[in-house]
C-alpha positions in Angstrom: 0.0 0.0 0.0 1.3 3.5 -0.8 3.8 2.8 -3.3 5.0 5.1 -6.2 2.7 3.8 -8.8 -0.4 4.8 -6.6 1.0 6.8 -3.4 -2.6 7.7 -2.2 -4.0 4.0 -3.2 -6.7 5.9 -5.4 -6.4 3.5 -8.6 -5.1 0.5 -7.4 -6.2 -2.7 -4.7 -3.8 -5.6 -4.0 -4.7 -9.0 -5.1 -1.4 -11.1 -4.5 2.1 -10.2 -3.5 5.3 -12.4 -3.2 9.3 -12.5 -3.3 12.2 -13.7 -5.3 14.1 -16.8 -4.5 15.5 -19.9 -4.7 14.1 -22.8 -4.9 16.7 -26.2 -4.5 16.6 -29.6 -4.4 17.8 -31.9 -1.4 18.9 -34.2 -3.6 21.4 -32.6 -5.1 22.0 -29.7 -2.3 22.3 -30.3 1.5 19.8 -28.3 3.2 21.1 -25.1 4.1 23.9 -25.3 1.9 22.1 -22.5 0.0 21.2 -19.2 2.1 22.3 -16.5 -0.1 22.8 -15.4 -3.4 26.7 -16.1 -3.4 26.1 -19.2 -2.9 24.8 -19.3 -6.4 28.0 -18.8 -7.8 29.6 -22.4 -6.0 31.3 -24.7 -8.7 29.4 -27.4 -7.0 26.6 -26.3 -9.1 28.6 -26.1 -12.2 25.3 -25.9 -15.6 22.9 -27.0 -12.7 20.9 -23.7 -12.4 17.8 -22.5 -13.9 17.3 -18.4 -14.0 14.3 -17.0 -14.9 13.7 -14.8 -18.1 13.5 -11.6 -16.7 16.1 -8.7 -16.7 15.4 -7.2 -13.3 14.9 -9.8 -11.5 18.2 -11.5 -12.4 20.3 -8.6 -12.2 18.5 -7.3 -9.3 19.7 -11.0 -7.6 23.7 -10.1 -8.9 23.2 -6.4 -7.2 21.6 -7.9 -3.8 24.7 -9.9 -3.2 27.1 -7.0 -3.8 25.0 -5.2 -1.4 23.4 -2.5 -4.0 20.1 -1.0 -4.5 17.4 -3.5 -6.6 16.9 -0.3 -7.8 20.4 1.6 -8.3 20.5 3.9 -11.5 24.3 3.9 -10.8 25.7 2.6 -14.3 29.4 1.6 -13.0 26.9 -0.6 -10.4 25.2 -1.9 -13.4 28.4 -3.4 -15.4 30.3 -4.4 -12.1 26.7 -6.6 -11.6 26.7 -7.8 -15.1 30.2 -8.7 -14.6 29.2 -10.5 -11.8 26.7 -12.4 -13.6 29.0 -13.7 -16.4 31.0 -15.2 -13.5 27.6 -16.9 -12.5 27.5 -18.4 -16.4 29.4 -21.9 -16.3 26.9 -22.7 -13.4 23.5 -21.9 -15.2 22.0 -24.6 -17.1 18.9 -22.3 -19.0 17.4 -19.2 -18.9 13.6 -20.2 -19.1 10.0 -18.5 -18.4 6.8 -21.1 -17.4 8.8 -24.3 -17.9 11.6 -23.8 -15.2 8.7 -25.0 -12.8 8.1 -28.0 -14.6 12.2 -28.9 -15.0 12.8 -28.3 -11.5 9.1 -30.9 -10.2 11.0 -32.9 -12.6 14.6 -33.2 -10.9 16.3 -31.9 -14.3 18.3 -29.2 -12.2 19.4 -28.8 -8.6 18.8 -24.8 -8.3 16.2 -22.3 -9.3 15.5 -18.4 -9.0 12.0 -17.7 -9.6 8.8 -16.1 -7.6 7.5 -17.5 -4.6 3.5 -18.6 -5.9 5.8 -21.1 -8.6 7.8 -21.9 -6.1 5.2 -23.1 -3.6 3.7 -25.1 -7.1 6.6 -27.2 -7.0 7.2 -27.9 -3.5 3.6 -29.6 -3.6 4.7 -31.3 -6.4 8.3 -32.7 -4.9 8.8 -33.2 -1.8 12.8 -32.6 -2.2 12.3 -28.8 -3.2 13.0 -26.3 -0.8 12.8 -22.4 -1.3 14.6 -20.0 0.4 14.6 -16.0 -0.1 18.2 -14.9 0.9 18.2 -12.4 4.2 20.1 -9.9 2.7 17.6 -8.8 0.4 15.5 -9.6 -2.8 12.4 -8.4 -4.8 8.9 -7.7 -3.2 6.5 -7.2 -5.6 2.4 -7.1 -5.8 -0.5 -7.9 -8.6 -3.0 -5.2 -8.0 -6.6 -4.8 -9.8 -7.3 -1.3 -11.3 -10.1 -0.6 -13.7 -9.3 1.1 -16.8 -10.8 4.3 -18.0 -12.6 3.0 -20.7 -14.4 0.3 -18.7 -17.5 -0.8 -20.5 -18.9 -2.5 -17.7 -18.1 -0.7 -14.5 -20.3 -2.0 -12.1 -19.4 -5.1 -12.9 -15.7 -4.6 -12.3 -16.5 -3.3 -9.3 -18.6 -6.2 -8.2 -15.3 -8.5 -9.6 -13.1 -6.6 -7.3 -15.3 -6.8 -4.5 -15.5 -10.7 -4.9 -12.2 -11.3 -5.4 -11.7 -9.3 -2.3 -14.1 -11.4 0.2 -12.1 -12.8 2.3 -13.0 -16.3 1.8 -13.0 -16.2 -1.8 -9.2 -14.5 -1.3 -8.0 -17.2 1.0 -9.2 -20.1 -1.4 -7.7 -18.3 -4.2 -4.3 -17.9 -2.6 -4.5 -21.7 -1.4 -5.3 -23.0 -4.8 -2.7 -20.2 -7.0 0.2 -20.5 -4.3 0.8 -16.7 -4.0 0.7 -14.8 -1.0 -2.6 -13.0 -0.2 -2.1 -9.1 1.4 -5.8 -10.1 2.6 -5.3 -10.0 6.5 -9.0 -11.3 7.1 -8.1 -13.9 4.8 -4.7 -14.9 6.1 -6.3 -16.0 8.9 -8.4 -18.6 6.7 -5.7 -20.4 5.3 -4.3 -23.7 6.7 -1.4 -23.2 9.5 1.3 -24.8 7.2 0.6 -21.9 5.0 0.6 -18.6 7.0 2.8 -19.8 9.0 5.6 -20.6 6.6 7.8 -17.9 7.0 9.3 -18.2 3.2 6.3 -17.1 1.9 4.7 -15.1 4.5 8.1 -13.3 6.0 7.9 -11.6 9.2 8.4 -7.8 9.4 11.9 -8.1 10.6 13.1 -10.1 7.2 10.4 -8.0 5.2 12.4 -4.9 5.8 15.1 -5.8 3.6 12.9 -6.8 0.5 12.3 -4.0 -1.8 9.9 -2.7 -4.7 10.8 -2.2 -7.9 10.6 1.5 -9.2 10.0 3.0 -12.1 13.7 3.6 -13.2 12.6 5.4 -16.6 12.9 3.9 -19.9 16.9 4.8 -20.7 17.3 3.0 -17.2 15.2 0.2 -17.8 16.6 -0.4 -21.7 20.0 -0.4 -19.6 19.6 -3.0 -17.4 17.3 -5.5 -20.5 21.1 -4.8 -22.4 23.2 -6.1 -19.7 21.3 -8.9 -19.4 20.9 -9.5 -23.3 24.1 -9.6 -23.0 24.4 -11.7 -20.5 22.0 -14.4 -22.5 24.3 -14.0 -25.2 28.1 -13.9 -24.0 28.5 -14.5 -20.8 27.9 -18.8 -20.7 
């Protein structure tokens, strides 16, 4: 609530919100062998991770573990965490979108980085995933309705929203989708194992050190989806 995009909350309502992490398998990594995003970069798990397709998040993880802003507009920052990634490149096996779930349910790597509602998928689907969202820092990030201006149907948007929004209907959603529900009325809903897991529902203490994307700009934005073209291309 009250972020850039809609400081006074007068457009938008949120509907789901999660992290960034990793998600590993026990049997090819000891738990707690992985805790941070250094970690990644272990020759133990030389072409055995899976990244997913998506600029900020993956140089967002590179500039996390040197410490820096998810949202630094510092270009020397930028190379020295694309430099950083091409280090990282012997040890990544595919840089995929939707299917990363299905290779990792599958056993076909021992390491993922992707959101928390895919990563909670999988771990109902293997037992031997785990997924962990490193303490010093990663993405937070939210799905939020909004009705556009040109709504042909407004009451019924509204009535969409307010459904969504019933606390019930929230809590089964959340339970069936995986992703984390702001819905405090319907936190308390869900099943123990669930609200209580503090990898997808972090306490305060661990929440302070997740932050939101902003709005870097397009030059800024084109900058970092470069690097990370870049990246793709050269740097495995």
């Amino acid at each position: 609530m009250h972020h850039s995009f809609d400081p006074k909350n007068t457009y938008s309502v949120p509907y789901f919100w999660g992290t960034l992490g990793i998600v590993y398998n026990d049997k090819f990594v000891k738990p707690g062998q992985i805790k941070h995003w250094n970690d990644l970069w272990s020759k133990k798990y030389r072409h055995n991770i899976l990244l997913v397709d998506s600029a900020r998040d993956i140089m967002g993880l590179s500039l996390a573990s040197m410490g820096k802003s998810l949202n630094t507009t510092n270009s020397l920052d930028l190379k020295l965490a694309k430099t950083k990634l091409d280090g990282l490149g012997p040890n990544v096996k595919a840089i995929i979108s939707d299917e990363l779930k299905m290779y990792m349910i599958q056993n076909e790597a021992a390491v993922g980085v992707t959101w928390s509602g895919e990563a909670r998928t999988m771990l109902s689907d293997n037992k031997h995933l785990h997924y962990v969202v490193p303490p010093e820092g990663s993405n937070l990030w939210f799905d939020n309705f909004v009705i556009p201006r040109t709504v042909k149907n407004k009451a019924g948007a509204y009535a969409f929203i307010n459904f969504m929004l019933d606390p019930k209907n929230a809590a089964q959603n959340a339970e069936y989708i995986g992703y984390a529900t702001p819905n405090i009325k319907a936190q308390k809903l869900l099943p123990k194992e669930i609200k209580n897991d503090k990898q997808f529902y972090p306490s305060k203490q661990a929440m302070k050190n997740l932050q939101v994307y902003q709005d870097l700009g397009p030059k800024k934005i084109q900058e970092y989806n470069d690097l990370f073209l870049e990246f793709k291309m050269y740097g495995r």
